[in-house]
C-alpha positions as CSV (number, residue, x, y, z in Angstrom):
1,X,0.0,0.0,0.0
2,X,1.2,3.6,-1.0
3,X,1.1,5.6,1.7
4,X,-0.3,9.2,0.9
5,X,0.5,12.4,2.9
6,X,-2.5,14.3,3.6
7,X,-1.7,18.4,2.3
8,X,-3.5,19.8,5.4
9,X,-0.8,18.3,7.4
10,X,2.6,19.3,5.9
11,X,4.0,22.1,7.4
12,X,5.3,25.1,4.4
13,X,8.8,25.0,4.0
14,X,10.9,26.8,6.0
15,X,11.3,30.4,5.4
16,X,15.4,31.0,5.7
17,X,16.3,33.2,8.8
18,X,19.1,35.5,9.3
19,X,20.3,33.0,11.8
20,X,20.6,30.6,9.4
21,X,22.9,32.6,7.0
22,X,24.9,33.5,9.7
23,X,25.7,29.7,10.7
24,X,25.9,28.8,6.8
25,X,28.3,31.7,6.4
26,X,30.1,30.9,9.5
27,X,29.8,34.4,11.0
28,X,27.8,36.2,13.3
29,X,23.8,37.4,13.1
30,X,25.5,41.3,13.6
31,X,27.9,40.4,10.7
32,X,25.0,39.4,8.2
33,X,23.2,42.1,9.2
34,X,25.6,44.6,8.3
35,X,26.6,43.3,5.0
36,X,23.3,42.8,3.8
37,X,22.3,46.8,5.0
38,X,25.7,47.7,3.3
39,X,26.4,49.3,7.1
40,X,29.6,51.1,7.3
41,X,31.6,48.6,9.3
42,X,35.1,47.3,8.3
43,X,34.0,43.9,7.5
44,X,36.6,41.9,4.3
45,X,35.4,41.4,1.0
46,X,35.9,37.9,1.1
47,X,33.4,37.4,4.6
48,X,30.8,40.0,2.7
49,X,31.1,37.5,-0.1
50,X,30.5,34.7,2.3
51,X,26.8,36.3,3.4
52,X,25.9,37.1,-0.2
53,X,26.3,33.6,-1.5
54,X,24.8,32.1,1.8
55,X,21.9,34.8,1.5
56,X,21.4,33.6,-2.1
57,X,21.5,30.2,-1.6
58,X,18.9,29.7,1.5
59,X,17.0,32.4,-0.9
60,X,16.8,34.6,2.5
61,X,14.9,38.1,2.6
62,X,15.2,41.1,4.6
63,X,12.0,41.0,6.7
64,X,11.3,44.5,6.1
65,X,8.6,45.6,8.5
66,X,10.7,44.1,11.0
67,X,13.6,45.6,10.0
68,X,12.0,49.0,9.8
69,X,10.8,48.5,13.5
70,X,14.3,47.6,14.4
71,X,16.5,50.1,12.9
72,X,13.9,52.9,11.2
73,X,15.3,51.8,8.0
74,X,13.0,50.2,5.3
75,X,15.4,49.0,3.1
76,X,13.7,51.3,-0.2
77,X,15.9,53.4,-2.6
78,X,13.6,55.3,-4.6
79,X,14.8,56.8,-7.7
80,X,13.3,59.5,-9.5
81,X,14.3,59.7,-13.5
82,X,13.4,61.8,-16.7
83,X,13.0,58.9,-18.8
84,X,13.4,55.0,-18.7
85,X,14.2,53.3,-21.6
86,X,17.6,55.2,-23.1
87,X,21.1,53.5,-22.7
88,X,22.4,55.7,-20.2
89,X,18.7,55.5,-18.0
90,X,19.2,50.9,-18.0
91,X,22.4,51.7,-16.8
92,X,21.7,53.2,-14.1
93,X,18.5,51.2,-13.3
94,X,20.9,48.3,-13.7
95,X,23.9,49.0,-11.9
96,X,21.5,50.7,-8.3
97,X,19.3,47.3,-8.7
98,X,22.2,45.2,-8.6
99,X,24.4,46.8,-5.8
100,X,21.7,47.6,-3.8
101,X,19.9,43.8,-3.8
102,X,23.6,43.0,-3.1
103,X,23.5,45.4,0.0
104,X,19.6,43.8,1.1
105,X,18.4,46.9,-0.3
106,X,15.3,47.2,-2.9
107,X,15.7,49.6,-5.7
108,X,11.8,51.3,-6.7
109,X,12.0,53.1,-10.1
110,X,9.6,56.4,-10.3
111,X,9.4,57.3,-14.5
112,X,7.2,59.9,-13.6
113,X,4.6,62.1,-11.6
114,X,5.8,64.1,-8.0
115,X,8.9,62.5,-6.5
116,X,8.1,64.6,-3.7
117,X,4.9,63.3,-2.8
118,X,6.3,59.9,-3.4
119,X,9.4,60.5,-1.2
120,X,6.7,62.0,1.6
121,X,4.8,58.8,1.9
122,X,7.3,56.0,0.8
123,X,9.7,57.1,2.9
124,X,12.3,55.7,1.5
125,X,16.0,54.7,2.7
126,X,17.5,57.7,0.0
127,X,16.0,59.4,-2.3
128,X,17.6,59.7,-5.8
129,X,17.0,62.2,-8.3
130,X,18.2,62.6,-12.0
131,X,18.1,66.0,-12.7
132,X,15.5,68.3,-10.5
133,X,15.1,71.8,-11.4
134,X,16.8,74.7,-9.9
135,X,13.6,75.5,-8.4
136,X,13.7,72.4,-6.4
137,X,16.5,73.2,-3.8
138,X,14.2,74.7,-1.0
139,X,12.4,71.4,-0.9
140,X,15.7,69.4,-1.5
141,X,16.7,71.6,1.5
142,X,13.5,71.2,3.5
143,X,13.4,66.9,3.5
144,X,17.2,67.1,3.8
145,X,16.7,68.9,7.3
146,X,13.7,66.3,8.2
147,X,15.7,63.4,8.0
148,X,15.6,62.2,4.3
149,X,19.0,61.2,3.1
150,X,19.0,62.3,-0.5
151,X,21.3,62.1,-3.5
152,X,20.2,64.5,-6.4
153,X,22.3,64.5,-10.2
154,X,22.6,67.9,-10.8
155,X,25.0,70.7,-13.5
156,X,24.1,73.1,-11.5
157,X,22.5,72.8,-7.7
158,X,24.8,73.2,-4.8
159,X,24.5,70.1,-2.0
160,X,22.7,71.4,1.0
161,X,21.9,69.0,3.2
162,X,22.0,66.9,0.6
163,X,24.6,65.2,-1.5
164,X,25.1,66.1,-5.4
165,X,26.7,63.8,-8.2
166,X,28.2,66.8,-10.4
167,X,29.1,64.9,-13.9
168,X,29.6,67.7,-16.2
169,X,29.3,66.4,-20.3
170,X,31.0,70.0,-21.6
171,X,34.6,69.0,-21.2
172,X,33.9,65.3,-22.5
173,X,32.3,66.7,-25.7
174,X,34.9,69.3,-26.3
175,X,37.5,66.4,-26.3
176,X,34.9,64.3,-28.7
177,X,35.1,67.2,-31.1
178,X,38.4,67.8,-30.6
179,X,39.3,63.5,-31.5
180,X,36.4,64.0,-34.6
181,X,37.4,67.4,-36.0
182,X,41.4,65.4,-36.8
183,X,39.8,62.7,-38.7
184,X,37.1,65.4,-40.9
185,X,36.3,69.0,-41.0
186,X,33.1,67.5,-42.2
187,X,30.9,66.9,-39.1
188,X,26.9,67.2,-38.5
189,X,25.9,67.5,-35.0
190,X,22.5,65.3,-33.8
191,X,20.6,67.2,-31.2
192,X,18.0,68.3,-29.1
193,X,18.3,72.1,-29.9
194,X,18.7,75.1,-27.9
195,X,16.3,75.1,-25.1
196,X,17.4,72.3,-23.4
197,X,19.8,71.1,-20.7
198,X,22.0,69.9,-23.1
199,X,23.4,72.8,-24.5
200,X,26.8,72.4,-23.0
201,X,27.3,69.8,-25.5
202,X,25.9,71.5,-28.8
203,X,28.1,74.5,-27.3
204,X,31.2,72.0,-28.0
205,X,30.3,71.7,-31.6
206,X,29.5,75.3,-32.2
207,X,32.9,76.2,-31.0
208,X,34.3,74.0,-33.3
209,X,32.8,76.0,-36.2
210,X,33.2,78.8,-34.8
211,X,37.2,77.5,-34.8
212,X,37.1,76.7,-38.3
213,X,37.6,72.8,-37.1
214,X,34.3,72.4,-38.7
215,X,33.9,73.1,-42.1
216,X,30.1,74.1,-42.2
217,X,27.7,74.2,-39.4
218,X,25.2,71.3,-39.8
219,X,23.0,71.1,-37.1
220,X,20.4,67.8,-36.8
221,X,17.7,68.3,-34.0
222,X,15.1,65.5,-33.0
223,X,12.8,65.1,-30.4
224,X,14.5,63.3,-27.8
225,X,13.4,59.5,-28.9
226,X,15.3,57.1,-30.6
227,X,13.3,56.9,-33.7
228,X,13.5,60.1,-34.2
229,X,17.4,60.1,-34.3
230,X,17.0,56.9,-36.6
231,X,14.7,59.0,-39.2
232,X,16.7,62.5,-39.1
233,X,20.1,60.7,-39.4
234,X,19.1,58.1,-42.0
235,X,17.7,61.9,-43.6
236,X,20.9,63.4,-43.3
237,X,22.8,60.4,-44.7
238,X,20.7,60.1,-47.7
239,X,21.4,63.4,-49.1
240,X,23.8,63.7,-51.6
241,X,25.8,66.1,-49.5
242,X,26.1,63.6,-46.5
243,X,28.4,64.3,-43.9
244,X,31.6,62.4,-43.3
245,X,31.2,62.1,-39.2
246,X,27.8,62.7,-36.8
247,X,28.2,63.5,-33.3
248,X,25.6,63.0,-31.4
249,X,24.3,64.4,-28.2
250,X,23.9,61.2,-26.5
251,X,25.1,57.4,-26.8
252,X,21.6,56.1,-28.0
253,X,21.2,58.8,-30.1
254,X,24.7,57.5,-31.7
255,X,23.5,54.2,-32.1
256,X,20.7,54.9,-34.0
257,X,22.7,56.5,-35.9
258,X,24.7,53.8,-36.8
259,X,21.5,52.0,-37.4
260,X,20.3,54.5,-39.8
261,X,23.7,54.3,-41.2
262,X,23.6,50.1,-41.8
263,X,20.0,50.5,-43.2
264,X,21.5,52.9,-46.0
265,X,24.0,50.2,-46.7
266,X,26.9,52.5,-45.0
267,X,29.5,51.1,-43.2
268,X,30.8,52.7,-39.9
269,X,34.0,54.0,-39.4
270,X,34.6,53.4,-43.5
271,X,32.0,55.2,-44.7
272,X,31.1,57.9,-42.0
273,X,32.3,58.6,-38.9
274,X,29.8,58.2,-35.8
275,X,30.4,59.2,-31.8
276,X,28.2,59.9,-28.6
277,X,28.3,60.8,-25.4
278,X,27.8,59.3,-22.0
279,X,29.9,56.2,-22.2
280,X,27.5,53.7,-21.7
281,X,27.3,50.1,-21.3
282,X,25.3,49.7,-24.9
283,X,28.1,52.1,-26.5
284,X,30.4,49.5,-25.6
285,X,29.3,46.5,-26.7
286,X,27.4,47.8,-29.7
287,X,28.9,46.5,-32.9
288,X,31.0,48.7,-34.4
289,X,31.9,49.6,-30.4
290,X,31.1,53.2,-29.8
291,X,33.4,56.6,-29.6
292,X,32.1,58.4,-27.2
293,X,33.1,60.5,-23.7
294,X,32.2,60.3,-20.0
295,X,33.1,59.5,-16.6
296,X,35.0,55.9,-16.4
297,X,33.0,53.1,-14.3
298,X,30.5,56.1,-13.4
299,X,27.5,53.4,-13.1
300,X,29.4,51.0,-10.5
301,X,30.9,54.1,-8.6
302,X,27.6,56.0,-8.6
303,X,25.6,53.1,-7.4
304,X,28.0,52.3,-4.9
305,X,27.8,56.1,-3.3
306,X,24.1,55.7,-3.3
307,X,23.9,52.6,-0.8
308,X,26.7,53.8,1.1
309,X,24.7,57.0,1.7
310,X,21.0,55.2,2.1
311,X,22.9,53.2,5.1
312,X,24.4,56.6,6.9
313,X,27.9,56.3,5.7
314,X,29.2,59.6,4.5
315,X,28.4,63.0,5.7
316,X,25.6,64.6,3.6
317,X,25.8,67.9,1.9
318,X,28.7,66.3,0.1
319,X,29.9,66.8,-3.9
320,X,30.6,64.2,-5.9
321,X,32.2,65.2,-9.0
322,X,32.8,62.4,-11.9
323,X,34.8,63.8,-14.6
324,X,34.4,63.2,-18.1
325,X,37.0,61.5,-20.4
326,X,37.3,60.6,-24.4
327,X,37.1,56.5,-25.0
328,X,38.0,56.3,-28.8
329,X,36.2,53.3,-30.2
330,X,35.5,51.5,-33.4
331,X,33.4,53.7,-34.7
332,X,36.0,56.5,-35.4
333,X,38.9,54.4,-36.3
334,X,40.4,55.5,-39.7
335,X,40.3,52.9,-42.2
336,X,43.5,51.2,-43.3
């Protein structure tokens, strides 16, 4: 006779404790508690290591509400950016998810709609913001002084209370110009116009015409989406006139425009030049790999400085500054 086990008595399977990590890992409760926070404790790679796989293995979670109860802290990093689905947006969704699930933290993305109001009720670990307007500061300011640790992305706002990642893309796309403009005098610039935030890096290639580095001012503006890059580069490209090198205001914008480039049957570097801007993760591995400027390992560093500051480590009110640098790629190689 088979013997069958009745459902109603099973017990669920055990949900994995922090005390069982800790005797996996071979370490102490306090120990996986402060790796898993990301606490700032002087604890060696190799033991944080230890917890992580030993947290991943018994599949443990932070119990939050506990946690929150414990310590005030609700393990929530909520992140406030202009738009989602660009190169330079994934990486930084990417690289904050990763390091802070690393840390025990939860990463909650917010595309759109008040961050403030969001930040007042979630009340999150840190608050992250790409890009707020000047006009923001006195409430930056006024949750700072409340208790909100906050990390805001900003040219041009000065960290009160709050810490600011300065990243500045001017110097970057003078030294793109600067690597483009020795190859060809023959350069179109792919934009978002004037009356934008950007105009630091259309300044770059003005100034280049204005040196006589550029032969003739050629000036591409779209809306801000990647099909729109695709159509007004493959327009550009199609003219009889076409330039021999587009830079381009961002890294997806760039690789549309080597899309729109391919689809003509042009081949990149051979038959026109093509760099960005914002050294990206996609720039890298796109095929031809991507010229282009920014900060090195900005994602990894960036998301790093955001748990460190959601745990307390750090003093806020603090500047960050990530400096720009040219990475010359396959995409503006001369041809042999």
């Amino acid at each position: 006779m088979i013997g069958v086990t009745d459902p109603a008595t099973q017990k669920p399977p055990q949900r994995a404790t922090i005390r069982m990590v800790a005797e996996r890992a071979g370490v102490s409760t306090a120990t996986v508690s402060y790796v898993l926070r990301g606490a700032n404790v002087p604890i060696s790679e190799a033991t944080a290591a230890r917890v992580r796989r030993a947290a991943e293995t018994l599949g443990y979670r932070a119990n939050s509400a506990a946690q929150a109860m414990r310590t005030g802290s609700n393990g929530l990093l909520l992140l406030s950016l202009q738009v989602i689905g660009d190169p330079w947006a994934l990486a930084v969704q990417e690289s904050i998810s990763r390091v802070a699930s690393a840390n025990g933290l939860t990463a909650l993305i917010q595309a759109d709609g008040d961050w403030y109001e969001t930040a007042r009720r979630v009340q999150p670990d840190l608050l992250y913001i790409d890009n707020p307007e000047d006009d923001d500061a006195p409430r930056l300011t006024e949750m700072a002084r409340a208790g909100q640790r906050i990390v805001a992305m900003s040219d041009t706002l000065e960290p009160r209370g709050f810490d600011v990642v300065r990243s500045l893309a001017g110097p970057g796309a003078a030294l793109v110009m600067e690597h483009v403009t020795t190859l060809t005098g023959d350069v179109a610039y792919l934009g978002r116009g004037e009356a934008t935030r950007q105009g630091d890096r259309r300044r770059a290639y003005l100034d280049a015409v204005d040196a006589g580095r550029v032969s003739a001012r050629r000036l591409l503006d779209y809306d801000g989406s990647r099909t729109d890059a695709f159509r007004t580069a493959q327009r550009c490209l199609t003219r009889p006139d076409r330039p021999r090198a587009i830079v381009c205001n961002t890294d997806y914008a760039a690789l549309a425009a080597i899309q729109a480039a391919q689809s003509l049957g042009l081949r990149v570097p051979q038959d026109v030049y093509v760099a960005g801007l914002g050294n990206t993760p996609a720039g890298a591995s796109s095929s031809p790999s991507l010229t282009t400027a920014g900060p090195r390992d900005f994602f990894e560093a960036q998301a790093k400085l955001l748990v460190r500051a959601a745990t307390g480590a750090g003093t806020p009110g603090t500047m960050h500054d990530f400096t720009w640098q040219l990475f010359v790629r396959e995409s503006t190689r001369p041809t042999r």
